[in-house]
C-alpha positions as CSV (number, residue, x, y, z in Angstrom):
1,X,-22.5,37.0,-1.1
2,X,-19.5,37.3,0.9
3,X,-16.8,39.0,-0.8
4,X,-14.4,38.9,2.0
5,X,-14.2,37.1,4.8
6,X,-12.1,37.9,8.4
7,X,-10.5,36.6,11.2
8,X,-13.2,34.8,12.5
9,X,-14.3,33.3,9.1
10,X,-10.4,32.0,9.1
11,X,-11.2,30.7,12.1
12,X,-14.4,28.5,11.9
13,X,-12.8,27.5,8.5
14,X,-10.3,26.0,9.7
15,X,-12.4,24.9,12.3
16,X,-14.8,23.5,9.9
17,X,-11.9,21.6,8.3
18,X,-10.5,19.9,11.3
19,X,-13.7,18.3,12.2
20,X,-14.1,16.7,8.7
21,X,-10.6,14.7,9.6
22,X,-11.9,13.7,12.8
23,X,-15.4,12.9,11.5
24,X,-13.2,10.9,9.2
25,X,-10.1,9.5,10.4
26,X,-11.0,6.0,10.8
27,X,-11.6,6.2,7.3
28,X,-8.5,7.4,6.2
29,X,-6.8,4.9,8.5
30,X,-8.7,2.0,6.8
31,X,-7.2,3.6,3.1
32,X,-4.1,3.8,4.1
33,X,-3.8,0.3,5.7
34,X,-4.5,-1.1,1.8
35,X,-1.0,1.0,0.8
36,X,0.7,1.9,3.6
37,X,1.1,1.6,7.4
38,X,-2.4,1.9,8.3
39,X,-1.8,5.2,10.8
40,X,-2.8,7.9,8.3
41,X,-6.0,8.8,9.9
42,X,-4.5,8.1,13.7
43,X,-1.5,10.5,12.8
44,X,-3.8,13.5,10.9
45,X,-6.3,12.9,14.4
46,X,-3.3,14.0,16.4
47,X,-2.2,16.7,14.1
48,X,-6.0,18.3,14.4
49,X,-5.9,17.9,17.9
50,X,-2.7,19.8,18.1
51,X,-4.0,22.2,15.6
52,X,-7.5,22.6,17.9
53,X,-5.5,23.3,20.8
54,X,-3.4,25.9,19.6
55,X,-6.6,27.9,18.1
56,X,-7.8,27.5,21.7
57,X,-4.7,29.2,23.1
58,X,-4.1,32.0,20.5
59,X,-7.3,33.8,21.2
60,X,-7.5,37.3,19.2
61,X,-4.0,37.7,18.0
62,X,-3.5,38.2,14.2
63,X,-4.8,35.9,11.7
64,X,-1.0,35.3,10.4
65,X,-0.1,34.3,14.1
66,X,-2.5,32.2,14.5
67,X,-1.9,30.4,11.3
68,X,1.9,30.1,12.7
69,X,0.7,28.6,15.9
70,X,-1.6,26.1,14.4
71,X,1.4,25.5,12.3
72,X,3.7,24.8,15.2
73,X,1.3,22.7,16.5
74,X,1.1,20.4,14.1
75,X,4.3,20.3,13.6
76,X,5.0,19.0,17.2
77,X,2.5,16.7,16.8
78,X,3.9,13.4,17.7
79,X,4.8,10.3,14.9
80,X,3.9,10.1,11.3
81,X,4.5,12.8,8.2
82,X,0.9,14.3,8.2
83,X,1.9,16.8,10.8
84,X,5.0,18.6,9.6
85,X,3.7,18.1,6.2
86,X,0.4,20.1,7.4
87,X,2.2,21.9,9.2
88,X,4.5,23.7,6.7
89,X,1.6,24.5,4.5
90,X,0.1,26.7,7.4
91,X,2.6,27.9,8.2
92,X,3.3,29.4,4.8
93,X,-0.1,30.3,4.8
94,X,0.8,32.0,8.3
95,X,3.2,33.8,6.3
96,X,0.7,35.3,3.5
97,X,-1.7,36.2,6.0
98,X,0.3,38.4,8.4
99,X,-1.9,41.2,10.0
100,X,-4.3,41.3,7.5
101,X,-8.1,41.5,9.0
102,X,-10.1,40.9,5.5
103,X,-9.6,38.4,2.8
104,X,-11.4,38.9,-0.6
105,X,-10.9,35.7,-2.7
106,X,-7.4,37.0,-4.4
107,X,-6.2,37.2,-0.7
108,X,-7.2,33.8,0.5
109,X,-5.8,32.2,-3.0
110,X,-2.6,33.7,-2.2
111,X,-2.4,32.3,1.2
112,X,-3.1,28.9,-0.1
113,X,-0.5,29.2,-2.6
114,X,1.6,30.1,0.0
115,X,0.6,27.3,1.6
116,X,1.6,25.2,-0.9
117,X,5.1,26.7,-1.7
118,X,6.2,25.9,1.7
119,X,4.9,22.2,1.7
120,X,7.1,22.1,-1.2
121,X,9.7,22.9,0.2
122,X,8.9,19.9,2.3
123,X,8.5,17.1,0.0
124,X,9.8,16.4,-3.4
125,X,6.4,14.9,-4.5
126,X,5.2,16.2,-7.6
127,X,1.5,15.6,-9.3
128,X,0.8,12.3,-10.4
129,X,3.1,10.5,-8.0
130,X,0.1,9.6,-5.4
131,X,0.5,11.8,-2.9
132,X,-1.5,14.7,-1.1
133,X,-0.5,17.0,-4.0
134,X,-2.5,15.2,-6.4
135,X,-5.5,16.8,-4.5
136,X,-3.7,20.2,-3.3
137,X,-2.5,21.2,-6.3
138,X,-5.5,21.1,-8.3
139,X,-7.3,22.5,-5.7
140,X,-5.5,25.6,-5.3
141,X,-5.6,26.2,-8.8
142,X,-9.1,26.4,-8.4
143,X,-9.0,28.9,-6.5
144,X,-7.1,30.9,-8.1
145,X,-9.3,30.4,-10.7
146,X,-11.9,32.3,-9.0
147,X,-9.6,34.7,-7.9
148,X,-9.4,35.9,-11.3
149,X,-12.6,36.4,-11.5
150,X,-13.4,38.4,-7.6
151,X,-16.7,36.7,-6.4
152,X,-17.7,34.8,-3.3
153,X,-15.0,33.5,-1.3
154,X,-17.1,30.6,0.4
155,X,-18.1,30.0,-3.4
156,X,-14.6,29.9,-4.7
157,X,-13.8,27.7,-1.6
158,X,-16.3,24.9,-2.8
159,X,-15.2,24.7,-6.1
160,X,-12.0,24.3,-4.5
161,X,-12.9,21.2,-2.3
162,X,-14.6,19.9,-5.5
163,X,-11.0,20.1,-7.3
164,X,-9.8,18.5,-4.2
165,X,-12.4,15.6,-4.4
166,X,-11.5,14.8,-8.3
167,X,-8.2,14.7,-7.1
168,X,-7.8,12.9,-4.9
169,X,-9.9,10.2,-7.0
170,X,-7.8,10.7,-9.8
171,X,-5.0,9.1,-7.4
172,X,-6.9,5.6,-8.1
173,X,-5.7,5.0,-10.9
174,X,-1.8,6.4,-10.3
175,X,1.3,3.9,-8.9
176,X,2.6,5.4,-6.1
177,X,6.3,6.6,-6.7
178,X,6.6,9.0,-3.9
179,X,6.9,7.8,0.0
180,X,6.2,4.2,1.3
181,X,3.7,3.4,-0.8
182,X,6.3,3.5,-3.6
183,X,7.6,0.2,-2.6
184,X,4.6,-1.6,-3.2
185,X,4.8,-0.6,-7.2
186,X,1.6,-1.4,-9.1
187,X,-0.3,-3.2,-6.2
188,X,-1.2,0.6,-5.1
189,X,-3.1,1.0,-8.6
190,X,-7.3,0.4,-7.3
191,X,-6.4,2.4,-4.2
192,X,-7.4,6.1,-3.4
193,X,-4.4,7.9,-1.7
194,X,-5.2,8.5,2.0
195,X,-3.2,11.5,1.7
196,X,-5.3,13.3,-1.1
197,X,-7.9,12.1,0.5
198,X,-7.3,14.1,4.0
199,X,-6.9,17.1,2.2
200,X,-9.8,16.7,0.4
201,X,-11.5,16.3,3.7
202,X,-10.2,19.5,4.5
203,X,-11.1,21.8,1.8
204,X,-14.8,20.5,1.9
205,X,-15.0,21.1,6.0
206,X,-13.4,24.7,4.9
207,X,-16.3,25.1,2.0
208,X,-18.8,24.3,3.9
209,X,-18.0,25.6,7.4
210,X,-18.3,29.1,5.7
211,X,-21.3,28.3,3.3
212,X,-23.2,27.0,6.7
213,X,-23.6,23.2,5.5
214,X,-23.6,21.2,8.6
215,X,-20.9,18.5,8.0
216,X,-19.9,18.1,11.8
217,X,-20.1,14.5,12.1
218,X,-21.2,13.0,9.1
219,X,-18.4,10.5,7.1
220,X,-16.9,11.3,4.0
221,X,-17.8,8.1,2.1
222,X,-16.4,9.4,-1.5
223,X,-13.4,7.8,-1.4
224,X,-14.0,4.6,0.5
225,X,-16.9,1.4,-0.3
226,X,-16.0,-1.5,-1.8
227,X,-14.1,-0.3,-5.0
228,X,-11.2,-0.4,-2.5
């Protein structure tokens, strides 16, 4: 039971996370050509990239400064919103983090809340408009959830990416009314959100990167087949 994690548990979290979206990004590509321009998953590949390369560079520094750098990185990352949308929300985490070397599960919720102020800050979407947030939002709650009651922080982490995974199917069933996709009105109804669905990549290569599942290189199927 790991009660806390540290800088290196950050680390191969977020490590953890950033192979799901390449493991996947073909995938996200092909849900976003159905209600959008088709470059989701080629835009989020450069944006982990990015991301990769400044974990590379930081080396041993703080985990807040290396949350900032990542967030730069991504940032700069170049075309499409996936990147300064990621972007802001590590770099808010960045912000929560600061020199901090151990995270119980109040800790990490706060970070991710963080997170998720500054993405706000970012975009005007809001739940139910078919966007990333659908899956963010509730997934954060989560954890939150389990912050309330302390536990195991890779524990509270999965129920997180399972939040993240009903929310981003709950986007299905929603009319886009935030970004491009807005234009195409109800013909976005029968199609999973390519957004939601990289962040719920995300939080399950961060659950299971720190509950030592091997996901490296296996596809993320949930979302995709041929209810599309």
């Amino acid at each position: 039971m790991a009660e806390t994690i540290g800088a290196a548990e950050i680390v191969r979290m977020i490590r953890g996370g950033l192979d799901a979206i390449r493991a996947n990004h073909r995938e996200l590509s092909r849900l976003d050509t159905a209600i959008g321009d088709g470059d989701h998953g080629s835009a989020m590949l450069r944006a982990v990239e990015a991301a990769e390369k400044a974990i590379q560079d930081s080396g041993d520094g703080k985990t807040g400064d290396l949350l900032q750098a990542i967030a730069w990185g991504m940032m700069g990352a170049a075309g499409g919103a996936p990147g300064p949308l990621f972007g802001s929300f590590f770099m808010g985490m960045g912000d929560a983090a600061g020199g901090e070397g151990a995270f119980d599960s109040a800790a990490v919720a706060a970070m991710f809340e963080s997170g998720l102020a500054s993405m706000r800050l970012q975009t005007k979407a809001r739940p139910g408009e078919k966007t990333m947030i659908d899956a963010l939002a509730p997934a954060i709650e989560a954890l939150r959830a389990e912050a309330d009651a302390p536990g195991d922080v890779p524990a509270a982490l999965v129920r997180a990416a399972d939040a993240a995974d009903a929310g981003a199917e709950s986007t299905r069933d929603m009319q886009a009314r935030h970004g491009k996709a807005r234009n195409m009105g109800e013909r976005t109804i029968g199609h999973v959100d390519p957004g939601a669905t990289s962040v719920a990549c995300l939080f399950r290569g961060f659950a299971e990167a720190l509950s030592g599942a091997d996901h490296q290189g296996k596809e993320n199927t949930d979302h995709g087949g041929s209810r599309q």
